[in-house]
C-alpha positions, 0 to 999 in steps of 0.5 A: 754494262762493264764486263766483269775485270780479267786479270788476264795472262801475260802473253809469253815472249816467243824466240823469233825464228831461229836458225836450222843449227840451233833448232837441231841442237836445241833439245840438248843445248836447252836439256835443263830449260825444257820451256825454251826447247819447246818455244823454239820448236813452236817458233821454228819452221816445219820443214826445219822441225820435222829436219830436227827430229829425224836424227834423234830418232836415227839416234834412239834406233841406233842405241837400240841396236848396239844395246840389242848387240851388247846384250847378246855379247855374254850367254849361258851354254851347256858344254861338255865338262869332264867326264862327257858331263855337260857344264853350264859355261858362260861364253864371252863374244865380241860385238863383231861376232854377235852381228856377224851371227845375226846376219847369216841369212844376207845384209838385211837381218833382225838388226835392222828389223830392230831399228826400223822397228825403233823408229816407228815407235818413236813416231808413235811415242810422239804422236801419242805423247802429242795428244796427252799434251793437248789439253795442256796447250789449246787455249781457242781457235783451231785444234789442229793448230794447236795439236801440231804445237804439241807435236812440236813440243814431243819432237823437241823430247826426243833429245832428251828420249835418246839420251835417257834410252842410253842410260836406261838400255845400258842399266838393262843389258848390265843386269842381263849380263850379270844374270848371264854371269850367274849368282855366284859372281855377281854381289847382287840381283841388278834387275829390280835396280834396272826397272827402277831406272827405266822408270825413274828415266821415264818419270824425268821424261814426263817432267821434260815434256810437260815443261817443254809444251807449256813453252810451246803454247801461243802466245795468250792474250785474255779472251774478250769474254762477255758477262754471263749469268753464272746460274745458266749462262745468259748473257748479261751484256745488256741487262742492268746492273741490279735486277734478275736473270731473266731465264733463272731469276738469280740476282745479276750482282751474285754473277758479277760481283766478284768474290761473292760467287765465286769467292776463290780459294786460298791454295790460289793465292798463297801455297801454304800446307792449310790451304793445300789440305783445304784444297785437296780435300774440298776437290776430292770429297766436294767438286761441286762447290769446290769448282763452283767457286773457283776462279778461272781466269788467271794461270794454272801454276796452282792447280799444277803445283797441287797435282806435282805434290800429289803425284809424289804422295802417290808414289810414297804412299804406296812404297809405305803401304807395300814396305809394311805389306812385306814385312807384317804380312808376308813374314819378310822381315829381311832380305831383297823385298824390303826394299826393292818391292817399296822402290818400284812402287815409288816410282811405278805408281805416279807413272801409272796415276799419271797415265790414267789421269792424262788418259782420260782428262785428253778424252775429256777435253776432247769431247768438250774441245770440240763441242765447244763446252767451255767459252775459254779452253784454258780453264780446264787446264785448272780441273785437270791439275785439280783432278789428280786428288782423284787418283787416291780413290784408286789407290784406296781401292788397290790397295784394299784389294791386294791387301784383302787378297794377301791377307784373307785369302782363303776366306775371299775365295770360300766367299767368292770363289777363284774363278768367274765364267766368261764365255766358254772360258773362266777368269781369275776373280783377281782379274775380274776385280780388277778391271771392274773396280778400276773401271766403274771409278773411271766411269765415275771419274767422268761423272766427276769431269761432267760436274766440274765442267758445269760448275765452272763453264759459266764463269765470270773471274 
């Protein structure tokens, strides 16, 4: 019997083994094409990998460091005024007077706490990074092949971490000092614009390194799969071609008949707004049958071009919904909240969603990883871009929740009550609702995983 047809990927062409120069420059050189600085880390020797990375880890630390001295270089004192009367007084001190006072006790003082501090976090970073990239980047054979392939790619990250550390820490210790200044002599509060910017720098850096692993990943050549019954995964590679499973009686032809199963969706095949909303809504409010007919066998460019539109509807929504928050609920028709609340939201939703999303598709993937549930580890790279529409129930249930809070409070708390006894203690019911909602949706978002993984791991296209 003939196997069903795989369209297959093509295999990525790889650099061929670069030079110690250009795999240490290679996060900046390659800064605008994140793909390229992932394959060459992936092609590069180890010794030369882990070479490159230990200076831009140097480099973050030591960013830290003179940013933690800038910050200190302006301070509020009380000192006396006229008349013995203490006056509140900003004091300026030079870069050598701050390191000199944070050194009083010998050569080893907080500073360079501060800076191996720095740097095992930023050996943590990649370690954790590495991880939500996993699933991303495995596509068969040994999974720890395929996690030193992310490590690879979040060492080559670490070029551009350093630089966005220097935009991000500079914003901070500007809004620090203009605090320090006081209200008087500064034209606005620059602290909101500084979280944004932490987070806008951290959003580019999700970006960067996603690119940058799918430049790390193998080579992929199609996987010599056999034909199975898509009912309960039988071997077909022997039967005839018109008959009947013999474990679930479903006609062979539904399993190896292309599009008659498995018919596909538009979305795949041409990214147009109808097919977007066909698609989204189809796997948010119908999994089952929207993986059971999704094909597998071909790239993820669809499915990760779904989730990216998404995450920034995410991040809009919840800037909307917040600005007509302030102004219809709160009686804030004017002033800083307007725009500086819907601002954080538009960037500190999708960072959070993304978070939670990554989070527990790397468990998922995991378990089914190393089980070996799936015949070809690449599909779940399409559920997981799929699943990000899951992120609205999330949003729905926050947003209700706060809303409801703001709104009917006093009628929330006769209902319900402030507090919920826990122990010998007694937490917030904010708290309580909090964790318990978001938590039960993530116990049902792992439901969700569980039957799209058996919607799709017996396909044939």
């Amino acid at each position: 019997m003939s196997k069903p047809s795989d369209p297959g990927r093509p295999a990525q062409s790889f650099l061929p083994a670069p030079g110690f120069f250009r795999i240490v420059f290679s996060p900046w050189i390659d800064l605008i094409r994140p793909a390229r600085a992932g394959a060459t880390f992936a092609a590069a020797p180890t010794a030369s990998v882990w070479c490159a990375g230990l200076p831009y880890g140097c480099v973050i630390a030591v960013a830290v460091v003179v940013l933690s001295l800038r910050a200190q270089m302006v301070e509020q004192r009380r000192l006396p005024g006229r008349g013995g009367r203490p006056q509140t007084t900003v004091v300026f001190f030079s870069i050598s007077e701050v390191w000199a006072d944070w050194h009083r006790d010998g050569w080893f003082g907080s500073m360079e706490l501060i800076g191996l501090g720095i740097m095992a976090l930023v050996g943590a970073i990649v370690v954790i990074v590495a991880l939500f990239q996993f699933p991303v980047i495995h596509a068969g054979g040994e999974l720890g092949r395929s996690y030193v392939r992310a490590l690879r790619a979040a060492v080559a990250s670490l070029g551009l971490l350093a630089l966005l550390t220097v935009v991000a820490g500079s914003m901070l210790v500007w809004a620090i000092h203009t605090e320090q200044i006081g209200p008087r002599r500064r034209p606005f509060n620059i602290f909101p614009f500084a979280i944004m910017t932490i987070l806008a720098c951290a959003a580019s850096y999700y970006a960067w390194l996603g690119a940058a692993a799918r430049g790390a990943r193998e080579p992929e050549e199609p996987h010599d799969l056999p034909p199975r019954c898509e009912g309960c995964g039988y071997d077909l590679t022997h039967r005839p071609e018109h008959g009947r499973c013999p474990e679930c009686n479903l006609p062979i032809e539904e399993s190896l008949t292309p599009g008659r199963r498995r018919p596909g969706w538009a979305w795949e095949q041409k990214q147009v707004f109808g097919a977007w909303l066909e698609a989204s809504a189809r796997a948010l409010l119908e999994p089952t049958r929207f993986y059971g007919a999704l094909t597998l066998r071909g790239d993820d460019r669809a499915a990760r071009v779904l989730a990216r539109s998404h995450l920034l509807l995410v991040g809009f929504g919840a800037a909307l919904w917040v600005f007509v928050l302030v102004v219809t609920e709160l009686g804030r028709p004017g002033g800083d909240d307007v725009v500086v609340v819907p601002m954080l939201l538009l960037f500190l939703a999708p960072l959070a969603g993304w978070m939670v999303h990554r989070v527990v598709g790397t468990l998922v993937a995991l378990g089914l990883f190393v089980r070996g549930v799936l015949p070809d580890p690449r599909w779940f790279r399409k559920v997981l871009g799929y699943e990000m529409v899951y992120l609205w129930t999330f949003c729905g249930y926050n947003g209700a929740l706060l809303t409801g809070f703001i709104r009917f409070h006093d009628a929330l708390y006769a209902a319900i009550g402030r507090r919920v006894p826990f122990g010998a203690t007694f937490v917030p019911i904010e708290l309580v609702l909090v964790f318990a909602g978001n938590g039960a949706l993530i116990l049902l978002w792992l439901a969700r995983y569980r039957r799209a993984v058996r919607a799709v791991r017996f396909s044939n296209f």
